[in-house]
C-alpha angles and dihedrals in degrees: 000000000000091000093064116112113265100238114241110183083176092083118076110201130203108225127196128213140165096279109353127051123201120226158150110286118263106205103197081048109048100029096102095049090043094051096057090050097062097040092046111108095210093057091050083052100051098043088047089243090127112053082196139010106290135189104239115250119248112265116241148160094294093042086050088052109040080055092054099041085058107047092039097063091040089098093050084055109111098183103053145030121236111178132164115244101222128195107231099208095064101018086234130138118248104163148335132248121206137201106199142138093058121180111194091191095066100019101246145116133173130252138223142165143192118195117184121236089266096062101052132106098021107089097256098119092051081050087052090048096054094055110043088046095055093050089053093054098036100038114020098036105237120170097188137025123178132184136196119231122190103223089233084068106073086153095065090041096065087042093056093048096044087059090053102264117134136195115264103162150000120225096197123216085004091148129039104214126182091335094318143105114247130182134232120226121219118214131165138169125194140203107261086051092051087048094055103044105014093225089306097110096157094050088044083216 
């Protein structure tokens, strides 16, 4: 057990797949992606933001700044990791992936990710996956990670397994959405399980 990575959620790393890269947020860069994430209604839907379809609000001064006032601290933060997911082919944001909810005593934090419309679809986000939850086992020394998918989201869903996760749980009617009940999916993937496979389940590699 003293061999294990300390884990340093202080560092934020730039990491470097196939078709995605993670890294710090560049605000003059990424506002425009980031922007559209957070006015998308979809997105609202699917991360259980938005409890109805809702028109977006229109964007103004106070919206600008409480964006920036966020993305600009996420590389002070000690006790989680924020990064951009960026298509390499174009340099451009389509999304962010977070590491939050640690807890040091057991080891664990929670996951979550947004990918713009123009990121979808194309296999960039499972990349994403791939590459923020191998850092967290190899060098932070996780040994579990969990996420929360709402059961509207079956897209998500197959992401999230063909990066190794696997359902543990249901919270149901965990969301009241346009005037229904939906469930919250719990899925989970630990260490022993990334080490085996490397977020290739289905390769076994």
């Amino acid at each position: 057990m003293n061999d294990l990575p300390r884990a340093d959620f202080s560092a934020k790393p730039t990491l470097i797949g196939e078709r995605v890269l993670l890294r710090p947020f560049l605000l003059d860069e990424d506002a425009s992606a980031l922007r559209s994430i957070l006015q998308d209604p979809e997105v609202g839907r699917l991360t259980g933001s938005d409890h109805g379809p809702v028109d977006p609000e229109p964007w103004d001064d106070a919206a600008e700044q409480r964006m920036r006032a966020w993305y600009g601290t996420r590389h002070e933060q000690s006790d989680r990791l924020d990064l951009a997911v960026v298509e390499r082919a174009t340099g451009t944001c389509v999304g962010e992936a977070v590491l939050n909810e640690w807890d040091s005593g057991n080891r664990s934090c929670n996951f979550r990710i947004a990918v713009a419309a123009a990121g979808q679809a194309r296999g960039l986000g499972t990349e994403a996956v791939r590459l923020i939850v191998g850092y967290g086992f190899e060098r932070l020394g996780l040994h579990r990670i969990s996420l929360g998918v709402f059961s509207f989201n079956p897209r998500a869903r197959r992401a999230y397994e063909k990066a190794g996760f696997v359902v543990e749980g249901v919270r149901r009617d965990a969301l009241l959405y346009d005037g229904g009940w939906v469930d919250d999916i719990v899925m989970s993937i630990l260490a022993p399980e990334w080490e085996r496979h490397r977020g290739h389940p289905a390769s076994g590699r």
